[in-house]
Structures are given as structure tokens and as C-alpha cells.
PDB file of N, CA, C and O in Angstrom, chain B, residues numbered from 101:
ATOM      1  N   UNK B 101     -20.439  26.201 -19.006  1.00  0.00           N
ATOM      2  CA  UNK B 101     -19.078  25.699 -19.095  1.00  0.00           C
ATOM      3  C   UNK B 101     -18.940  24.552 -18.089  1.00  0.00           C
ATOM      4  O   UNK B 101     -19.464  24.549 -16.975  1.00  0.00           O
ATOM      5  N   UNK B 102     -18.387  23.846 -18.460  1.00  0.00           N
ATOM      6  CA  UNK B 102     -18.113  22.491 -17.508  1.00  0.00           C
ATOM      7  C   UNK B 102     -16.801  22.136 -17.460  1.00  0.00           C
ATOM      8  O   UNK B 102     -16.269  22.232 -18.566  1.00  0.00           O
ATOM      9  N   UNK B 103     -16.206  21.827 -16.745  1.00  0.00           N
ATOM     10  CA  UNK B 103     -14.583  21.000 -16.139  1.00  0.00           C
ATOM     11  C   UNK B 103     -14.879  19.305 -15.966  1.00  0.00           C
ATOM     12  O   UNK B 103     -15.759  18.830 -15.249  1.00  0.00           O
ATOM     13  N   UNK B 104     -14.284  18.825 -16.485  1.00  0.00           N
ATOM     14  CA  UNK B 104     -14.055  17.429 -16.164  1.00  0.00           C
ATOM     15  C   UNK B 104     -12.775  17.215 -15.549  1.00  0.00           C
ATOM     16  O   UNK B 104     -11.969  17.835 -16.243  1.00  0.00           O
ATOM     17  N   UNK B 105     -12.147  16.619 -14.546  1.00  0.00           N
ATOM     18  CA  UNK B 105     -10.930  15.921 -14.159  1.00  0.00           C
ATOM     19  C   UNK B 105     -10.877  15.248 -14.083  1.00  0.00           C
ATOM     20  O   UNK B 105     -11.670  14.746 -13.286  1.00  0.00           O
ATOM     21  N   UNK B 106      -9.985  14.414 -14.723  1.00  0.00           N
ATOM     22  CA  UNK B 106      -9.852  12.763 -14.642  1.00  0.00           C
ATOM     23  C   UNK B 106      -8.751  12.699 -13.954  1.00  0.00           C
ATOM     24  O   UNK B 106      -7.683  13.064 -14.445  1.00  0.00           O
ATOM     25  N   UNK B 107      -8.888  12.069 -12.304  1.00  0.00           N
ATOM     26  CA  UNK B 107      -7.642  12.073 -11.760  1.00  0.00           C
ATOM     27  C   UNK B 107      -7.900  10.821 -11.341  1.00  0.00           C
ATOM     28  O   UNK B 107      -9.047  10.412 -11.157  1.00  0.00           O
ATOM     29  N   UNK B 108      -6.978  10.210 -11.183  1.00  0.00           N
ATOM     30  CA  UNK B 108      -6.476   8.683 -11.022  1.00  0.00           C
ATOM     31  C   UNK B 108      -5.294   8.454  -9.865  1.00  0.00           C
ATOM     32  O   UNK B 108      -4.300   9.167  -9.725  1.00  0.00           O
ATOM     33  N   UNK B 109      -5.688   7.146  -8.980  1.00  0.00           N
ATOM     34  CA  UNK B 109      -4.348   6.782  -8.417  1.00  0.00           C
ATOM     35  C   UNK B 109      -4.237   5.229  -8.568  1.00  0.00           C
ATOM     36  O   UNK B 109      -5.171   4.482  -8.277  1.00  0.00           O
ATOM     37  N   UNK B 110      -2.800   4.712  -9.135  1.00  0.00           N
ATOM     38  CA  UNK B 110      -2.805   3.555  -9.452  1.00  0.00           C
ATOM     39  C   UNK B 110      -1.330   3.009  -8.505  1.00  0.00           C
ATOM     40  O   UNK B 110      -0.268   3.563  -8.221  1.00  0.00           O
ATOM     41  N   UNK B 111      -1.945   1.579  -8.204  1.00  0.00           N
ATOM     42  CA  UNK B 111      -0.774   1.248  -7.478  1.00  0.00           C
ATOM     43  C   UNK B 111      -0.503  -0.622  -7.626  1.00  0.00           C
ATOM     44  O   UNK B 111      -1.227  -1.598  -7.427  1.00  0.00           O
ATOM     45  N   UNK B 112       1.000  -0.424  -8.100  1.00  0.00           N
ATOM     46  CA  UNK B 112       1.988  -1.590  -8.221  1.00  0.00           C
ATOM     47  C   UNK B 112       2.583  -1.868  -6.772  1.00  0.00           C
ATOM     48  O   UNK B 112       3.294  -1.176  -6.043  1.00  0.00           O
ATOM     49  N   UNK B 113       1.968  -3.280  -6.607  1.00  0.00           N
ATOM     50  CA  UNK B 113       3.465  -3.929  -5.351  1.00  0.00           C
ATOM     51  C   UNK B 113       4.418  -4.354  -6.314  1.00  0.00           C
ATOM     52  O   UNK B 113       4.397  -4.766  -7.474  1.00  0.00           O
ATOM     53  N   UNK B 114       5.360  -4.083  -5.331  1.00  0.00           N
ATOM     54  CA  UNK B 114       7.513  -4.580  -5.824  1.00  0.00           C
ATOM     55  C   UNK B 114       7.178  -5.559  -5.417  1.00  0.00           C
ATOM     56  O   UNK B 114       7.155  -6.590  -6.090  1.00  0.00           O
ATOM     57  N   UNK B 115       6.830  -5.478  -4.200  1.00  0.00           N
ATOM     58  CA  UNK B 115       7.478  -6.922  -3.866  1.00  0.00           C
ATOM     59  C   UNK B 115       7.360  -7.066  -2.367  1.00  0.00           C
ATOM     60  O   UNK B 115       7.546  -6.028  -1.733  1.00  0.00           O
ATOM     61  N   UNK B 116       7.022  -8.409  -1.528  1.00  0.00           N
ATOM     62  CA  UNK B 116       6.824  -8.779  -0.340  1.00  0.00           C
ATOM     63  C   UNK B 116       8.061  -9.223   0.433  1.00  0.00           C
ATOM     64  O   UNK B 116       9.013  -9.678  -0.202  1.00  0.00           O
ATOM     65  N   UNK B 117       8.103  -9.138   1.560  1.00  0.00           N
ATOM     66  CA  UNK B 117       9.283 -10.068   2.194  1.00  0.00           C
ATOM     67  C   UNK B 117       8.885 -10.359   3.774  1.00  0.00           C
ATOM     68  O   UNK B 117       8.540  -9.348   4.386  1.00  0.00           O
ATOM     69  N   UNK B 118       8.885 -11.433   4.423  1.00  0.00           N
ATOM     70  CA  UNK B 118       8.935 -11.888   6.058  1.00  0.00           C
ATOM     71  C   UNK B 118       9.360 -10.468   6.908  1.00  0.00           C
ATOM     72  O   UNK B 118      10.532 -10.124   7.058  1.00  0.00           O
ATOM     73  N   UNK B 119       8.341  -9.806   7.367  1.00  0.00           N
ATOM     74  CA  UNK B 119       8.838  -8.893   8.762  1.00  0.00           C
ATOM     75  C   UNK B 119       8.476  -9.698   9.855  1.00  0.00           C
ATOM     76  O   UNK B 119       7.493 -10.418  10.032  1.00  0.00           O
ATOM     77  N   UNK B 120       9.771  -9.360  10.781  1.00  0.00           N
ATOM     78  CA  UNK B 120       9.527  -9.778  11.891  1.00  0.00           C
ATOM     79  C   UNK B 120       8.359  -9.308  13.328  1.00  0.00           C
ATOM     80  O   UNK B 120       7.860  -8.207  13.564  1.00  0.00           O
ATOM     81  N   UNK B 121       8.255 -10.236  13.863  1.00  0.00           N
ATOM     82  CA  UNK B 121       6.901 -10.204  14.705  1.00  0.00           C
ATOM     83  C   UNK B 121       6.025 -11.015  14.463  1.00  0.00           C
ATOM     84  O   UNK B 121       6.173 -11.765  13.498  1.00  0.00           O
ATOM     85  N   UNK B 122       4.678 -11.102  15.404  1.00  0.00           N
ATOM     86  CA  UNK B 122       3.420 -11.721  14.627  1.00  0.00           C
ATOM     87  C   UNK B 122       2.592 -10.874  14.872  1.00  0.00           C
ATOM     88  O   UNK B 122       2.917  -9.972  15.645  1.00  0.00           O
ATOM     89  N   UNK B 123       1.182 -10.891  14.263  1.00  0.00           N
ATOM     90  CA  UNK B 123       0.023 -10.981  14.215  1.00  0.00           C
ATOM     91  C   UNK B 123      -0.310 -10.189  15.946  1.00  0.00           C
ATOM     92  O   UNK B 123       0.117 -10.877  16.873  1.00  0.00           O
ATOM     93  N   UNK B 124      -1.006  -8.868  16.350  1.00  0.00           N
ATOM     94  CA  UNK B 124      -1.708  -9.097  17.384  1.00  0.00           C
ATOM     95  C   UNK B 124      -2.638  -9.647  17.991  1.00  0.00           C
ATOM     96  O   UNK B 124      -2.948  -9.753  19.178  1.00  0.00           O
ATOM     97  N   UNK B 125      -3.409 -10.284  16.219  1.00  0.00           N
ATOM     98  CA  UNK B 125      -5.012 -10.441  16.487  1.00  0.00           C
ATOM     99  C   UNK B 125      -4.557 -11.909  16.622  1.00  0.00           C
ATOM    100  O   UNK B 125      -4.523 -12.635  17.616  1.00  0.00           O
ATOM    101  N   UNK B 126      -4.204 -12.144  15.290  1.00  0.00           N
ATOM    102  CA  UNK B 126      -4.477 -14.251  15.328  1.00  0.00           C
ATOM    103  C   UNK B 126      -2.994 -15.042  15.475  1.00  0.00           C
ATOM    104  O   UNK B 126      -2.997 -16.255  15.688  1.00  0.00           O
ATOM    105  N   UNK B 127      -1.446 -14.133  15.323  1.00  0.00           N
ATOM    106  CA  UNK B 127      -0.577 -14.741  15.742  1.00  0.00           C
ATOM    107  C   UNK B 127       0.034 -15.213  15.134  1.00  0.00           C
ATOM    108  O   UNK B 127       1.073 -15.811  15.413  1.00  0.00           O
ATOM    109  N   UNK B 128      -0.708 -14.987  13.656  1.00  0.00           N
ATOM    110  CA  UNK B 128       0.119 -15.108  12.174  1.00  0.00           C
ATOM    111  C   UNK B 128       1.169 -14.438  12.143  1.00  0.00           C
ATOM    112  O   UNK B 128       1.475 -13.702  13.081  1.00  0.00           O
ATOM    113  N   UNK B 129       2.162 -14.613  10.694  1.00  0.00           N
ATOM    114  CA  UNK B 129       3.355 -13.900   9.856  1.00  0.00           C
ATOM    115  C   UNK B 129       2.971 -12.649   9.820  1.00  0.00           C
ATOM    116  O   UNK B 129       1.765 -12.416   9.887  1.00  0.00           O
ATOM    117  N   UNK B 130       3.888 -11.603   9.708  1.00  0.00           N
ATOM    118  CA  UNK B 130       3.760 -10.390   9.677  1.00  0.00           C
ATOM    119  C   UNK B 130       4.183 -10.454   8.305  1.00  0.00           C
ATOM    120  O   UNK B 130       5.288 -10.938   8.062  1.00  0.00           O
ATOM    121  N   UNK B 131       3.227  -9.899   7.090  1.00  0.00           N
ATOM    122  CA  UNK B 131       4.404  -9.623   5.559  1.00  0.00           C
ATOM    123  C   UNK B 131       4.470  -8.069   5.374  1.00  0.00           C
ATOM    124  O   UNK B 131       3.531  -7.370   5.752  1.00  0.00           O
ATOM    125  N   UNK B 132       5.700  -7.479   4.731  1.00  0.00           N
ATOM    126  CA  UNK B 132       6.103  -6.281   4.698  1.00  0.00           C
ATOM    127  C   UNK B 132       5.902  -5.982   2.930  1.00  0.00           C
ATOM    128  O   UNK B 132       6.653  -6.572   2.154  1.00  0.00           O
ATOM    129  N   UNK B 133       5.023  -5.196   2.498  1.00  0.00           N
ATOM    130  CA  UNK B 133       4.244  -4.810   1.304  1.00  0.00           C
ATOM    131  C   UNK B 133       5.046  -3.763   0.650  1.00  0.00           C
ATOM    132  O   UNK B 133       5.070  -2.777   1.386  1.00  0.00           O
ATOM    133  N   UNK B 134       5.805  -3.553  -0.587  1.00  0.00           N
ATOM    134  CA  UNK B 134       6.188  -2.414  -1.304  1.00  0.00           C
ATOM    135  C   UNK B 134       5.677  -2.239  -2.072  1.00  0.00           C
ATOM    136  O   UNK B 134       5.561  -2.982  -3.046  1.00  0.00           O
ATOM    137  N   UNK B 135       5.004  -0.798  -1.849  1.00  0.00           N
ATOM    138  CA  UNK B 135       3.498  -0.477  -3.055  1.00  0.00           C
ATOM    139  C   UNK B 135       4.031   0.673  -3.565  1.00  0.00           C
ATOM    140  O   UNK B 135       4.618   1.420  -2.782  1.00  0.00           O
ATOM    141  N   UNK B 136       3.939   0.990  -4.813  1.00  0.00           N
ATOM    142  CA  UNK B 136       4.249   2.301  -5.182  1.00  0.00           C
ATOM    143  C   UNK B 136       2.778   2.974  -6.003  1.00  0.00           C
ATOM    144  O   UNK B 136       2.082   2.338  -6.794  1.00  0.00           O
ATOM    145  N   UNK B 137       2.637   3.860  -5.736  1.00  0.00           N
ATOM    146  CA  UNK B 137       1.598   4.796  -5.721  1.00  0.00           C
ATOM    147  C   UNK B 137       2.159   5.654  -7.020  1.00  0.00           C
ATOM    148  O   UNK B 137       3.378   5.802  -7.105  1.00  0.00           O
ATOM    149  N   UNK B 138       1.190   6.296  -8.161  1.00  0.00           N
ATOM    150  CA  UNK B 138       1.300   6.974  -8.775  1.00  0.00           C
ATOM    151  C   UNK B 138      -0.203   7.481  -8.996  1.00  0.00           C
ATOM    152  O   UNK B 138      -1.099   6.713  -9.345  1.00  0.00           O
ATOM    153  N   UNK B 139      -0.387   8.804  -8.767  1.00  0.00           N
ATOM    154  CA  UNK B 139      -1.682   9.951  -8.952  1.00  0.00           C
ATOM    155  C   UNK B 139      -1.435  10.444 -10.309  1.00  0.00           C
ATOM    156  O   UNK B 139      -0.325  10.921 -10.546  1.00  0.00           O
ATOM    157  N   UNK B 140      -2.068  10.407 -10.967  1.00  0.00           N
ATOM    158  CA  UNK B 140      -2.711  11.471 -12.031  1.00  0.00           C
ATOM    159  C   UNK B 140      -3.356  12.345 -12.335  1.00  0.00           C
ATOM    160  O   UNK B 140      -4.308  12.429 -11.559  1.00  0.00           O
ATOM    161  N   UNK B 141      -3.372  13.238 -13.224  1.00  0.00           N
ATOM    162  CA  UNK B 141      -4.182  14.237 -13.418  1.00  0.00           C
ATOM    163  C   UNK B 141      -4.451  14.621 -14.714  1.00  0.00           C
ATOM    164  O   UNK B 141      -3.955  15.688 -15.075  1.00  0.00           O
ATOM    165  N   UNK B 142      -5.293  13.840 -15.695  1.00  0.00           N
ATOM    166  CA  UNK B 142      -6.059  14.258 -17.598  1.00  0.00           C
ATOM    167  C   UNK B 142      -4.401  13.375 -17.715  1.00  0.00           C
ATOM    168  O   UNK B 142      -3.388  13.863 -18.217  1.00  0.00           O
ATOM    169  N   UNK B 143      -4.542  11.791 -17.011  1.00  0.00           N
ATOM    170  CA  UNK B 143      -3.163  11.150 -17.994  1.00  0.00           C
ATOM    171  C   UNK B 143      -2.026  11.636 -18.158  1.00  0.00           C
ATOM    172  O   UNK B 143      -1.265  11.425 -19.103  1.00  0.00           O
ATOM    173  N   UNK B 144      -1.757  12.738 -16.660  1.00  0.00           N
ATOM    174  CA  UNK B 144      -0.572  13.410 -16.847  1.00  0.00           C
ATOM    175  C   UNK B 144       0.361  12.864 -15.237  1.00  0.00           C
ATOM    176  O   UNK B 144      -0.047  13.319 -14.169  1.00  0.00           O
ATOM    177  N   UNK B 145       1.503  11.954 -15.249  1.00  0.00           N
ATOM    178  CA  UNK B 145       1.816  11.466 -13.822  1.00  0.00           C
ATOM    179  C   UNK B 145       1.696  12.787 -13.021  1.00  0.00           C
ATOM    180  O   UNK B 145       1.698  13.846 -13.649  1.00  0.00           O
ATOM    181  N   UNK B 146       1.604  12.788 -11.818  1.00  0.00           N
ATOM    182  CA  UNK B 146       2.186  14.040 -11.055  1.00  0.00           C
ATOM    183  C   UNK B 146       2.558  14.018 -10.000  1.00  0.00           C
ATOM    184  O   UNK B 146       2.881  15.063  -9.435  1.00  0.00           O
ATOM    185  N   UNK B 147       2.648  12.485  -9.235  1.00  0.00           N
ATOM    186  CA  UNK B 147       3.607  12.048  -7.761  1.00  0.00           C
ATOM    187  C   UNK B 147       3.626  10.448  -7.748  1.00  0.00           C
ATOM    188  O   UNK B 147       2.941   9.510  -8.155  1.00  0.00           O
ATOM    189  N   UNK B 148       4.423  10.610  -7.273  1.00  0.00           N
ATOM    190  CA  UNK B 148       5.092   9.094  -7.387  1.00  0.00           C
ATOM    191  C   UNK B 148       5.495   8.503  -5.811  1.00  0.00           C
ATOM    192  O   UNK B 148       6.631   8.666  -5.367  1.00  0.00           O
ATOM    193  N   UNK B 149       4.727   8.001  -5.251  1.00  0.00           N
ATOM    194  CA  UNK B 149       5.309   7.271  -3.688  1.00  0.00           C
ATOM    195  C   UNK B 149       5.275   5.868  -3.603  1.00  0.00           C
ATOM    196  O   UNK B 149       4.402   5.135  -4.068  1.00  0.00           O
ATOM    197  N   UNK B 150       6.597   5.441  -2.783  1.00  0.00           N
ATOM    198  CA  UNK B 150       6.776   4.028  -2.427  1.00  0.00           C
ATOM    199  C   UNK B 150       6.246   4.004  -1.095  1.00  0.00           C
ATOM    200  O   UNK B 150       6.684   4.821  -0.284  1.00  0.00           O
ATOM    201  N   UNK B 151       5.392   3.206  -0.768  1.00  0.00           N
ATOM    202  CA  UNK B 151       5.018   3.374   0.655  1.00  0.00           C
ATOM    203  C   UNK B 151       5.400   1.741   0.816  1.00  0.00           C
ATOM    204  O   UNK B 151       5.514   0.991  -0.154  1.00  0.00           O
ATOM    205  N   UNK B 152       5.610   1.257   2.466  1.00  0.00           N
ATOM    206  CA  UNK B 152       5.785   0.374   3.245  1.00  0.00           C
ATOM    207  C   UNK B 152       4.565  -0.174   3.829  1.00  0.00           C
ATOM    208  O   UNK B 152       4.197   0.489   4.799  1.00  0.00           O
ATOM    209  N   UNK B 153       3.478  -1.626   3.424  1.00  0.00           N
ATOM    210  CA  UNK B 153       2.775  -1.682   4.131  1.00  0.00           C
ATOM    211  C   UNK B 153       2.713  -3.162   4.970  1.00  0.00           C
ATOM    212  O   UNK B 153       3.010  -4.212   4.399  1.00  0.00           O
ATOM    213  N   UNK B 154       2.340  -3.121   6.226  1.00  0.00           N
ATOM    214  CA  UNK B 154       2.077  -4.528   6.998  1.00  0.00           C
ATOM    215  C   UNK B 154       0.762  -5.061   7.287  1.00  0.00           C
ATOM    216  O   UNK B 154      -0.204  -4.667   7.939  1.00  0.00           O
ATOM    217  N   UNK B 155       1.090  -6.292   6.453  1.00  0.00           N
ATOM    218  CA  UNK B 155      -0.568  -7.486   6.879  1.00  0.00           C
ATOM    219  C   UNK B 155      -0.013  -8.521   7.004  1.00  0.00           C
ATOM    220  O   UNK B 155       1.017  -8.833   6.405  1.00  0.00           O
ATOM    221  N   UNK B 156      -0.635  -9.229   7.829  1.00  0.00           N
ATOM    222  CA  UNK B 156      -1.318 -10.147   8.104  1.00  0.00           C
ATOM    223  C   UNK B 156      -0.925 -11.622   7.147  1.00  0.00           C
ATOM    224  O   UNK B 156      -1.936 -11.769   6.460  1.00  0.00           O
ATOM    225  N   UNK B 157      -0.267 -12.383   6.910  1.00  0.00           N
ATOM    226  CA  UNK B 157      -0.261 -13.682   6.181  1.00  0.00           C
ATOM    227  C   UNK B 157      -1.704 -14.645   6.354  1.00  0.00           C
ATOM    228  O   UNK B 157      -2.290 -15.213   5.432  1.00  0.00           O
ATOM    229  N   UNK B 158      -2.045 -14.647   7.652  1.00  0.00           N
ATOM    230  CA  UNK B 158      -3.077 -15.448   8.003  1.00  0.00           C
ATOM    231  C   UNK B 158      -4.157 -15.104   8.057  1.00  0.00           C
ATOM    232  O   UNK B 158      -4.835 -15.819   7.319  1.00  0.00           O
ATOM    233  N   UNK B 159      -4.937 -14.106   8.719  1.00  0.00           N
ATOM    234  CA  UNK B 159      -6.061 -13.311   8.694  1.00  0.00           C
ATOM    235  C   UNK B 159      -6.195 -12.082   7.902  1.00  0.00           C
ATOM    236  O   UNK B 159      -7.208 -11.385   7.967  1.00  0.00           O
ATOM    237  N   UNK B 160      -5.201 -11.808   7.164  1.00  0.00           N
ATOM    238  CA  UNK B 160      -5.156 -10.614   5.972  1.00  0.00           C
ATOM    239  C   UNK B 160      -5.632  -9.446   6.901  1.00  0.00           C
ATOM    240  O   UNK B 160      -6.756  -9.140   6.503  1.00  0.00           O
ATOM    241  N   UNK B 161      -5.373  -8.875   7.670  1.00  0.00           N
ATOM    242  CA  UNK B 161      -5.501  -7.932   8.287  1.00  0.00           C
ATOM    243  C   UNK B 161      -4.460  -6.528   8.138  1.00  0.00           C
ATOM    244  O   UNK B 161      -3.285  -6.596   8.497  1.00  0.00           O
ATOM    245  N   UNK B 162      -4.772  -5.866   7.839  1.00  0.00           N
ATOM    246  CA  UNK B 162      -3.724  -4.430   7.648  1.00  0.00           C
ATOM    247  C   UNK B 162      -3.312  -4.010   8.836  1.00  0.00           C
ATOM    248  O   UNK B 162      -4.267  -3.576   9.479  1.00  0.00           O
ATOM    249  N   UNK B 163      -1.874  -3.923   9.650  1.00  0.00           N
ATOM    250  CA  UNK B 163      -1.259  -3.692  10.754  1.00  0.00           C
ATOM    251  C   UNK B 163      -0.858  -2.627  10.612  1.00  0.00           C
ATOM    252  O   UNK B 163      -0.584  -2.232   9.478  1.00  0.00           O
ATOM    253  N   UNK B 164      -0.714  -1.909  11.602  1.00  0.00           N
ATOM    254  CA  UNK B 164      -0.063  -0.216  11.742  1.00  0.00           C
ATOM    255  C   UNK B 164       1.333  -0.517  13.059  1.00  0.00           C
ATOM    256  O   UNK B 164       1.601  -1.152  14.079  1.00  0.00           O
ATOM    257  N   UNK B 165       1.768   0.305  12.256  1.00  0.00           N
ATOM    258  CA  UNK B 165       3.205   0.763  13.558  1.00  0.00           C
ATOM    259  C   UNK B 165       2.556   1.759  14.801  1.00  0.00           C
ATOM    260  O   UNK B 165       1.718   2.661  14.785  1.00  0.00           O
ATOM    261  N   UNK B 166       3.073   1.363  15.483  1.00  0.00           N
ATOM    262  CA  UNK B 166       2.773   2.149  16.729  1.00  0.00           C
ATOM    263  C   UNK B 166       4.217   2.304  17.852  1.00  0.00           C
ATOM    264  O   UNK B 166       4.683   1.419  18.571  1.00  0.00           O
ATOM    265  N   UNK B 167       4.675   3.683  17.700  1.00  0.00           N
ATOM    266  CA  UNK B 167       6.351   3.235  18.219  1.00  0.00           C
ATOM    267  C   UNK B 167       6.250   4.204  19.605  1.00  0.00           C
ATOM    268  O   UNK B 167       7.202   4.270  20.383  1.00  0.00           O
TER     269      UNK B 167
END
């Protein structure tokens, strides 16, 4: 007997906009990323997240919050 799962995660940006700050590394634009995340499971949705992400305009670098 065998199981196959076809699970999948696919993800759409909304949309970008100017966050404030720069760059730690090179001093570039900070851009603020709206990605929405959807997982699957056999072509069936089963979570749905908007996440917030920050890079880099100039050196494309992925930035983290640190508060």
C-alpha cells in the first residue's frame, strides 16, 4: 500500500509600499512586502496567511524586526 501527498504552498504578493528606515547593511530603501500564503493538501486549500515582509530595495536583502 502506498500514500502519496501532494501538499503545496503557494504564494501571491498584494502589494509593496516605502517602510520607513534604511538598509543596515548598504543604506538602501526599506520595502514592506504583502505576501499571502496558501498550503494545500490533494488540491484541497487548508490555511490561508498574510504575512508582512522587509527587503532591501538596493541589495535585495531580507530584513527582520528586532524590537
Amino acid at each position: 500500500m502506498c500514500f502519496i501527498f501532494l501538499c503545496d504552498e503557494e504564494e501571491i504578493e498584494l502589494g509593496r509600499q516605502q517602510a520607513p528606515g534604511s538598509c543596515p547593511y548598504c543604506g538602501g530603501k526599506v520595502e514592506a512586502i504583502d505576501v499571502e500564503s496558501k498550503w494545500s493538501c490533494c488540491f484541497l486549500p487548508i490555511c490561508y496567511k498574510i504575512k508582512r515582509r522587509f527587503s532591501c530595495s538596493l541589495c535585495r536583502r531580507r530584513l527582520e524586526l528586532s524590537y
